[in-house]
N, C-alpha and C positions, 0 to 999 in steps of 0.2 A: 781675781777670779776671771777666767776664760769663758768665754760668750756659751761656747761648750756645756759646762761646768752647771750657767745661770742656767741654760736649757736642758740642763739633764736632773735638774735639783728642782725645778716648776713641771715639769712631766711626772718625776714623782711626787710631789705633794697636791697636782691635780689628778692624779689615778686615786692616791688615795682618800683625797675628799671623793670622786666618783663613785667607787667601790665602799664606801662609809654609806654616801648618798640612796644607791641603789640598794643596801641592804638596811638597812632603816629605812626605807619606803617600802621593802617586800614582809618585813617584820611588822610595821603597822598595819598594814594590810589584813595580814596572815590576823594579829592580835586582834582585829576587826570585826574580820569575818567570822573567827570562834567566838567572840563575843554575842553576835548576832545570830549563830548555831546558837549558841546556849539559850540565850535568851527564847528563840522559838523551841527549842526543847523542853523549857522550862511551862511557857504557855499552852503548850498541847498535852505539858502533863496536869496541868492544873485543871487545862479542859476534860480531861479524863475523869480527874476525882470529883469534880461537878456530876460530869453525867452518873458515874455511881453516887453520885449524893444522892439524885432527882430522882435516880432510878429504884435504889433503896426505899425512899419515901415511896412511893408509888409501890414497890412490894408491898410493903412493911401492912401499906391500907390494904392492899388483899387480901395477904395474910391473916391480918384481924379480921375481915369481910369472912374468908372462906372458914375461921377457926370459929367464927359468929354461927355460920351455916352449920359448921358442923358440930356444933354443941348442939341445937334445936335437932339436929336427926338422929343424934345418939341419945338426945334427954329423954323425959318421959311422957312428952309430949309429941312426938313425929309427926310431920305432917299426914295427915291422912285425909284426903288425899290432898289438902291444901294447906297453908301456912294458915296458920289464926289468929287475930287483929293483934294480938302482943308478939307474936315471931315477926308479922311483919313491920312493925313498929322498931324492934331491934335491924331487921333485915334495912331496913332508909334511914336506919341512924349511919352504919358503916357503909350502905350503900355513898351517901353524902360526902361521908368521909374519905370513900374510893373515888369520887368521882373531883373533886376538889385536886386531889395528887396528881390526876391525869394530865393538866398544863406542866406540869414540870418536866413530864414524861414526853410531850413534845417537844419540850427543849431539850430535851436528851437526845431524841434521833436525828433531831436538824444540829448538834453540834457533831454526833455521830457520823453525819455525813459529811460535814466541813471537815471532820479531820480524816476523812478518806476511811470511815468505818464502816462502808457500808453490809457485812455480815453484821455485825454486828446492831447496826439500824434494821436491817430483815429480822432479827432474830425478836428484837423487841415487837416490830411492827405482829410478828405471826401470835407473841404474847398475847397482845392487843387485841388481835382478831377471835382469840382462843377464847379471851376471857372476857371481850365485848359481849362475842356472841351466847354466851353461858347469862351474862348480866342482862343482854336485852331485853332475852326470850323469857327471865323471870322477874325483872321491872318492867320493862314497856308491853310486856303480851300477857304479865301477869299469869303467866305458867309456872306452876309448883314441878321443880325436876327433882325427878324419883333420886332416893339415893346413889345409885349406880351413876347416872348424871353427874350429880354432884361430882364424885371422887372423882370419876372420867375428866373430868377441866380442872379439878385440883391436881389432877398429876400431872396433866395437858401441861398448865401455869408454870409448878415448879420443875418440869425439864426444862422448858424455858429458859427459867429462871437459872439455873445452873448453866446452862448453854451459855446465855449472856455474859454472865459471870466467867467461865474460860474463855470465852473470846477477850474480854477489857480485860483480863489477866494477862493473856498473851500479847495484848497491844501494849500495855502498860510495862510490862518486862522486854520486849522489842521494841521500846520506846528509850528505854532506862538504857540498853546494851547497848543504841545508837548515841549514845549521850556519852559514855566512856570511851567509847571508837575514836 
């Protein structure tokens, strides 16, 4: 074998350990990094289904709350012009009950914001405000609101309520299409 020969048979078998070398380093990489996509696709959607867990629960007690409300103004008792000691006694059972759900519902908008929700933290925060202000003024000022009240922040509530729900729809579906990409 000509010296030629030794250096032309070592230039090939070092190109091809290099070319091996560099595509198996760019392939682990590659398998890496979608590793570590998936992985946070995976935790932003899980943080999703929390916040509709939290968020659910927190309806779910107003929903009982406002459906509590609105049985005492259709029964045959209405208030006139105030609640009386047994409506209000039903009204601090699910009051307690609404008001218990409300920590979860904080951790809903601060995850909300971590994952760059922030529509969708507004949208709960204006819930909040809707149906704070409906709850204050008939717990802490002890105002009986007329019928037309009532239904006015139950409808307030559930566009909300819906609102919320297509926005973490649309996040959670543009979450899921970033994930097959």
């Amino acid at each position: 074998m000509t010296l030629i020969e030794v250096l032309d048979t070592a230039i090939k078998i070092g190109f091809g350990a290099l070319i091996t070398g560099i595509a198996s380093h760019y392939l682990a990489k590659n398998s890496h990094e979608r590793e570590l996509s998936k992985l946070a696709l995976t935790r932003r959607l899980d943080s999703l289904e929390q916040v509709t867990e939290k968020a659910e629960a927190h309806f779910s007690a107003w929903r009982r709350y406002s459906s509590s409300l609105g049985g005492i103004y259709s029964g045959r008792n209405p208030p006139s012009p105030n609640f009386s000691d047994t409506q209000w006694k039903r009204i601090r059972e699910r009051d307690r009950a609404f008001l218990d759900s409300r920590d979860g519902m904080g951790l809903a908008v601060a995850r909300l914001r971590l994952l760059g929700l922030t529509d969708a933290a507004d949208l709960v925060n204006s819930y909040n405000k809707a149906v704070g202000e409906f709850r204050d003024r008939m717990i802490l000022q002890k105002e009986t609101p007329n019928h037309d009240e009532f239904i006015a922040a139950r409808k307030a509530a559930g566009k909300k309520i819906k609102e919320f729900y297509a926005a973490i729809s649309a996040a959670y579906l543009a979450k899921t299409k970033q994930g097959r990409a």
